[in-house]
KERO-355672 format. One record per residue (C-alpha): residue number from 1; x, y, z. Coordinates in nm, 4 decimals, always signed. Example, Ala and Ser with C-alpha at 12.3 -4.5 7.8 and 13.67 -1.06 7.14 Angstrom:
REM residues 2
R|num|px|py|pz
R|1|+1.2300|-0.4500|+0.7800
R|2|+1.3670|-0.1060|+0.7140
END
This chain:
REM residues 267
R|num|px|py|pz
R|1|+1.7055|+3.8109|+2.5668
R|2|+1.7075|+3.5242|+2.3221
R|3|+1.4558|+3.2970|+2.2455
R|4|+1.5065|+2.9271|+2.3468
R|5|+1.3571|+2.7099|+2.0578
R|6|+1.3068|+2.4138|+2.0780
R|7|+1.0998|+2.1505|+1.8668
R|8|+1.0295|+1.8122|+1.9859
R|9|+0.9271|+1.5873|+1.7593
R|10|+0.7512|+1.2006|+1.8233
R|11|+0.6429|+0.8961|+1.5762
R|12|+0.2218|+0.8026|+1.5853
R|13|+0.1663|+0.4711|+1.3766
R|14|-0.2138|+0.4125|+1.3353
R|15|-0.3528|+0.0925|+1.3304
R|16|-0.6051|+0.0013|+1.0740
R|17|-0.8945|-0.2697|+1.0393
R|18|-0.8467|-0.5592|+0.7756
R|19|-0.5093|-0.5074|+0.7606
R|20|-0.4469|-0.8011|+0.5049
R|21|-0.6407|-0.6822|+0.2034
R|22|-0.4897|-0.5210|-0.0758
R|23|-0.5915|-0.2970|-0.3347
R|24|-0.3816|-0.3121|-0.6558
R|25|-0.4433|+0.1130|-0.7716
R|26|-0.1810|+0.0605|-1.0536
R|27|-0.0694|+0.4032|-0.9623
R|28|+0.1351|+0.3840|-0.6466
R|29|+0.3160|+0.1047|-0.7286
R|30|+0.5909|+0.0850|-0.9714
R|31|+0.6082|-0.0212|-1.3453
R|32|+0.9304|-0.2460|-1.4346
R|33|+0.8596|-0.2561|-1.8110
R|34|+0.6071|-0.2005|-2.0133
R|35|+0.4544|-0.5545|-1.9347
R|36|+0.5318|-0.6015|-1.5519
R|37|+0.3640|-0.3912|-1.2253
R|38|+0.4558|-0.4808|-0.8857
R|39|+0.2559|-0.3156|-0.6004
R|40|+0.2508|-0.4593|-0.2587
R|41|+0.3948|-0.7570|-0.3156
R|42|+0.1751|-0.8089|-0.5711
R|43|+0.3106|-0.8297|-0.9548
R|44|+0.0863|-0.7868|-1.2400
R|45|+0.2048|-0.9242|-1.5814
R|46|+0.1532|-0.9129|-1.9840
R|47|+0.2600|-1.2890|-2.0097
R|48|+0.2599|-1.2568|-2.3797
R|49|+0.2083|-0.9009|-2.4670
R|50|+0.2026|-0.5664|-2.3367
R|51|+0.0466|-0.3110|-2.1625
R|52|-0.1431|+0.0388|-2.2935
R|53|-0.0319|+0.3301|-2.1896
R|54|+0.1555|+0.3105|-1.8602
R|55|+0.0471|+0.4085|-1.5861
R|56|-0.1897|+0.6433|-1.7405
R|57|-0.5080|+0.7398|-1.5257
R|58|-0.3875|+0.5404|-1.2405
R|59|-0.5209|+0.1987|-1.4337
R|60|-0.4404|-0.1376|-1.6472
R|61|-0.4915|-0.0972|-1.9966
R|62|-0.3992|-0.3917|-2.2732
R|63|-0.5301|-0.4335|-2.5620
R|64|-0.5306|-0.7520|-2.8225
R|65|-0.6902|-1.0964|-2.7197
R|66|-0.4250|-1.2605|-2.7620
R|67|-0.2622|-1.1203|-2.4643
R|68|-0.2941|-1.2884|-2.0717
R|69|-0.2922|-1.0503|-1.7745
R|70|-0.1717|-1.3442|-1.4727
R|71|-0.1622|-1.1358|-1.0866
R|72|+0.0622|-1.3079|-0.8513
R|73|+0.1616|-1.2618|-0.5207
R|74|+0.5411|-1.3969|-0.4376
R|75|+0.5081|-1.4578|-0.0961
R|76|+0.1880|-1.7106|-0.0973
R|77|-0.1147|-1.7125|-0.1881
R|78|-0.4227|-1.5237|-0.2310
R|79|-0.7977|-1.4610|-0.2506
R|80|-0.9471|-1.2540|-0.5532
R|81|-1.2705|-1.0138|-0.4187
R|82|-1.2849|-0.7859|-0.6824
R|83|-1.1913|-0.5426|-0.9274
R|84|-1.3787|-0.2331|-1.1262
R|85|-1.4115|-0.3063|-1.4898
R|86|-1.3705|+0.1066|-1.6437
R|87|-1.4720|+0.0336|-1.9705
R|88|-1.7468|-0.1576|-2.0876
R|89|-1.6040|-0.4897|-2.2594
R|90|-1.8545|-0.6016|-2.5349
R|91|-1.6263|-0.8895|-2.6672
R|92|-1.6098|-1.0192|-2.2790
R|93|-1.3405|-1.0908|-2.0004
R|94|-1.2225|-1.4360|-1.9532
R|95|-1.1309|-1.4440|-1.5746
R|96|-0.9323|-1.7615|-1.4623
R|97|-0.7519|-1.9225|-1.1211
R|98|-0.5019|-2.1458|-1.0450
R|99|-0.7509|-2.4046|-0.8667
R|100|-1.0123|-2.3979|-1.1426
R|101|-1.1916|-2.1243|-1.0992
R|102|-1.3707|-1.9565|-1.4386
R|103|-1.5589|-1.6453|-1.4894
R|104|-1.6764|-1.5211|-1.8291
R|105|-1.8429|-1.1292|-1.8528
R|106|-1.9689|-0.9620|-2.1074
R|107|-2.2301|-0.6196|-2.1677
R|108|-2.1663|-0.3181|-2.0683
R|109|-2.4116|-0.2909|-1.7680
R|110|-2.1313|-0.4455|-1.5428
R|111|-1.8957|-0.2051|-1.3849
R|112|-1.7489|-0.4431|-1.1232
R|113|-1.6759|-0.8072|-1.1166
R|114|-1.7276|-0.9807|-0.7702
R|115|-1.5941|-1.2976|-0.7607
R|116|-1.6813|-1.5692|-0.4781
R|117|-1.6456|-1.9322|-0.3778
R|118|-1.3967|-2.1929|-0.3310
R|119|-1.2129|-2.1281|-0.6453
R|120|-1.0952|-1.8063|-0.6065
R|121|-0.9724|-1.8256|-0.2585
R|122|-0.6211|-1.9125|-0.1663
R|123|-0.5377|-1.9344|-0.5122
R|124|-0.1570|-1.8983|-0.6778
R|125|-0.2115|-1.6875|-0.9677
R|126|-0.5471|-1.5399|-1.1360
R|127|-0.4964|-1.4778|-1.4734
R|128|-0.6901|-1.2361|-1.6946
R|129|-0.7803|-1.1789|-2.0569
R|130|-1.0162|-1.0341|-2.3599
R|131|-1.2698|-1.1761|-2.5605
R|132|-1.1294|-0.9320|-2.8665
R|133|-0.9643|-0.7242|-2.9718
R|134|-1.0304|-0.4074|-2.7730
R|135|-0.8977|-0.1950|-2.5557
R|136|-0.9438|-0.3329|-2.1887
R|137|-0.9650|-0.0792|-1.8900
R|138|-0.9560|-0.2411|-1.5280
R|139|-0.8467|-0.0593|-1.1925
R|140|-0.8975|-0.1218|-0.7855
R|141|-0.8384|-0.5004|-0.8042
R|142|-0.9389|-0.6198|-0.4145
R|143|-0.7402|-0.8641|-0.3355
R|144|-0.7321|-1.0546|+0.0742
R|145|-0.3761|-1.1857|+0.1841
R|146|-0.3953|-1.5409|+0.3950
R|147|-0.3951|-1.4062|+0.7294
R|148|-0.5145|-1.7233|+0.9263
R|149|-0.4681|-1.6385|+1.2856
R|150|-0.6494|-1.3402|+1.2488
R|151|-0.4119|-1.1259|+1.3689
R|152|-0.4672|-0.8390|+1.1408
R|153|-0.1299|-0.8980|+0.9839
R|154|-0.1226|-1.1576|+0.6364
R|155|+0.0605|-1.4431|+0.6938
R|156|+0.3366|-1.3715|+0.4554
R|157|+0.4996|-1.1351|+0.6344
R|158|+0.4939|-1.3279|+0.9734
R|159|+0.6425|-1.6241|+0.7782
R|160|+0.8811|-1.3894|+0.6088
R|161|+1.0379|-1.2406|+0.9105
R|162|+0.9619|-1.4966|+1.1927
R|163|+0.9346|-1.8567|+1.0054
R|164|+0.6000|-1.9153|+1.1409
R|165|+0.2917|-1.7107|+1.2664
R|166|+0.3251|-1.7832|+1.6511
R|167|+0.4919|-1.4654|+1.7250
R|168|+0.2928|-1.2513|+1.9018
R|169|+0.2594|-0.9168|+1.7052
R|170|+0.2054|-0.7183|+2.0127
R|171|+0.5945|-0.7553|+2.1122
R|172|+0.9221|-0.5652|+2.0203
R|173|+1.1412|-0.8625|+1.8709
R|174|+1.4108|-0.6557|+1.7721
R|175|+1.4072|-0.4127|+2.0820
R|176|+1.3680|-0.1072|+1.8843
R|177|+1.1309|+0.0443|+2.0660
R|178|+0.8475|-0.0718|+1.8001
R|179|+0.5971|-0.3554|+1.8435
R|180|+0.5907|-0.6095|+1.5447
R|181|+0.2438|-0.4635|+1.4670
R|182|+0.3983|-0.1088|+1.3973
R|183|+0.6887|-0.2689|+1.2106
R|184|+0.4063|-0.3875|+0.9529
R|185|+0.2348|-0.0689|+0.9389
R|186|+0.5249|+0.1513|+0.9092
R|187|+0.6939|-0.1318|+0.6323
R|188|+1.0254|-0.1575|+0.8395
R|189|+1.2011|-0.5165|+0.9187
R|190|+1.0870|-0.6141|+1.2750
R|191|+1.3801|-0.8274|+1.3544
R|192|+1.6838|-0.5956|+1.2434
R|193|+1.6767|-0.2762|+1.4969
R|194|+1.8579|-0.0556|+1.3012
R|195|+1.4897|-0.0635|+1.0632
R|196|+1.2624|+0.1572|+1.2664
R|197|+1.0593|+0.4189|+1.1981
R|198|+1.1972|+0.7659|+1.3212
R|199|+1.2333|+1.1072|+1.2359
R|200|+1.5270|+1.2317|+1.0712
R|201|+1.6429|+1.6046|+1.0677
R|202|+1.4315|+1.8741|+1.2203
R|203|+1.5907|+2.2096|+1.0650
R|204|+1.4263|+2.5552|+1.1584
R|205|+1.4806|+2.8337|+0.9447
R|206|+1.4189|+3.2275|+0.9566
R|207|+1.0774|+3.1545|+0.7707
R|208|+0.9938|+2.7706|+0.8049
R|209|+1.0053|+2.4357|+0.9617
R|210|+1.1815|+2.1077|+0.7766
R|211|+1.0729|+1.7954|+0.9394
R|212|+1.2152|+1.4593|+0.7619
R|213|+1.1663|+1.0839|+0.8273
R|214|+1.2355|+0.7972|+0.6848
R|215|+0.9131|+0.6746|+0.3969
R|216|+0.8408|+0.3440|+0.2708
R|217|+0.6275|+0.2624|-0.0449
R|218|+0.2412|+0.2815|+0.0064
R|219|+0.2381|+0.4247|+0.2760
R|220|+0.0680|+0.7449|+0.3445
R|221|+0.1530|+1.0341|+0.5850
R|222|+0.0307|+1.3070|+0.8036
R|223|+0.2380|+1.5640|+0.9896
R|224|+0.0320|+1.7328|+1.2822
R|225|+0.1517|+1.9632|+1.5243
R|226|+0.0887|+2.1770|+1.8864
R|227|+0.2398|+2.4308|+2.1158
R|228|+0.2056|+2.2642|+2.4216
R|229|+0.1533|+1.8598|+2.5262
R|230|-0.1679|+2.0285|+2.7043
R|231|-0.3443|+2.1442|+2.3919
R|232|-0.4807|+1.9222|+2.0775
R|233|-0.2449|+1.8164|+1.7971
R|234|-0.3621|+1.9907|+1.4650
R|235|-0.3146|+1.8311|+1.1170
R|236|-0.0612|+2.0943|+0.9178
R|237|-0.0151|+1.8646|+0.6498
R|238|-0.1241|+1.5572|+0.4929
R|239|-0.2099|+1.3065|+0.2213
R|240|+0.2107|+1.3012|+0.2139
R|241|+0.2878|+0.9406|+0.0003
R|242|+0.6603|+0.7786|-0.0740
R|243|+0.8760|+0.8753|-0.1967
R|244|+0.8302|+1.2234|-0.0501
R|245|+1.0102|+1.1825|+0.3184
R|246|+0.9503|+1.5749|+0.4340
R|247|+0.6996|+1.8518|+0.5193
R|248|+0.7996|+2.2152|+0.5083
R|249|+0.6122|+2.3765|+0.8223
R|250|+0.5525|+2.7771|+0.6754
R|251|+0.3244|+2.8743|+0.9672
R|252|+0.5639|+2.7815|+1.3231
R|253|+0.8706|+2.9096|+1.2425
R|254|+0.8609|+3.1487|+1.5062
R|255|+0.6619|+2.9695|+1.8068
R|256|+0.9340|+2.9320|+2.1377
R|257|+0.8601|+2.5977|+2.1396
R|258|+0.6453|+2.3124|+1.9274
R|259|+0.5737|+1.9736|+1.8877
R|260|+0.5614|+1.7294|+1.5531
R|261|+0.3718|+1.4071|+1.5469
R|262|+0.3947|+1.1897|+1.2086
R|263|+0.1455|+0.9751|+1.1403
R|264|+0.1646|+0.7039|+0.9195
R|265|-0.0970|+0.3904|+0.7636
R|266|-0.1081|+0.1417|+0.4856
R|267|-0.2368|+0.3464|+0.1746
END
């Protein structure tokens, strides 16, 4: 008698808290040149100059005075939190915004620069540079996304996608089968319903599993799996970022019958 296999396989998209804050990591984004990062929406530039060592160590590096370090965000505006300063400046860090705001640091006691007030909320640019010429280290800039109906989602990408922020996140506009909410957590287009997230393949070998879906950047993914609907999903693999789009399942290959769940959230 043969065995009937069959693998079913379903999408979980997990919602998570303070959705519109951003954390540039300089490592999962992407570097254009050697003086231009873009992350998020985010782009980091060498105005006049260039950066150290791409990418290396997952952080920003630059190095004369001379150059400026401006963070933008092209679809509006933004609120500066925070960022860790890796290597003690001695010369200082001249930290500036577009409405005004100023912040000078210098000694190496301080490992991370909080910023607060007026000035450094719901600001166009912030724009960054030495006091000398040294080698400048900075990583995990915190940065908050307008997001003024509180809806978990920044405003940007309501305004991008709908023109305004009255619609509701809680509804399929493109009758895909995903809520608005998901759309922005899984970094498809909520109003074109070919955009969804989905599984792709499923292909079961003599030895192992292949389960595929479609990945967007910063994102991160889990695969989890079970035997029966009855029984608790396990995790089988995980930590999975763009622009890997597959797991290899070594350990199922021969179960009658099995079930896939992918989950994914905002890295």
């Amino acid at each position: 008698m043969k065995k009937l296999i069959l693998f079913l396989t379903c999408i979980w998209l997990v919602p998570q808290a303070e959705a519109a804050q951003v954390t540039l990591d300089f490592s999962s984004g992407t570097y254009v040149s050697s003086s231009f990062y873009g992350q998020d929406n985010f782009t980091v530039e060498a105005l006049n100059g260039t950066f150290y060592q791409l990418g290396y160590a997952g952080t920003l590096k630059w190095y004369y005075k001379t150059t400026t370090i401006r963070i933008q965000h092209h679809l509006g505006k933004f609120s500066l939190r925070q960022m860790d300063r890796v290597v003690p400046l001695w010369y200082g860090m001249v930290f500036t915004s577009s409405k005004g705001g100023s912040l000078f640091t210098a000694g190496a006691s301080m490992e991370k620069v909080v910023f607060s007030g007026p000035e450094w909320e719901d600001v166009e640019y912030i724009e960054i540079r030495s006091g000398g010429d040294i080698l400048v280290v900075l990583d995990n800039i915190v940065l908050d996304v307008a997001d003024s109906d509180a809806d978990g989602i920044p405003d940007a990408w309501e305004l991008q996608y709908f023109g305004s922020l009255t619609r509701s996140m809680e509804v399929d506009s493109d009758n895909d089968g995903q809520i608005n909410r998901f759309e922005y957590l899984a970094g498809t287009n909520p109003t074109n319903r070919a955009s969804r997230f989905e599984l792709g393949r499923v292909a079961k070998t003599t030895n192992d599993v292949i389960v595929n879906w479609n990945t967007c950047t910063n994102r991160v993914y889990s695969v989890l799996w079970t035997s029966n609907l009855t029984a608790a999903f396990e995790t089988i693999g995980e930590n999975i970022e763009f622009p890997l789009n597959s797991y290899t399942d070594t350990l199922h290959s021969a179960a009658s019958c099995g079930f896939y769940k992918i989950k994914v959230h905002l890295k």
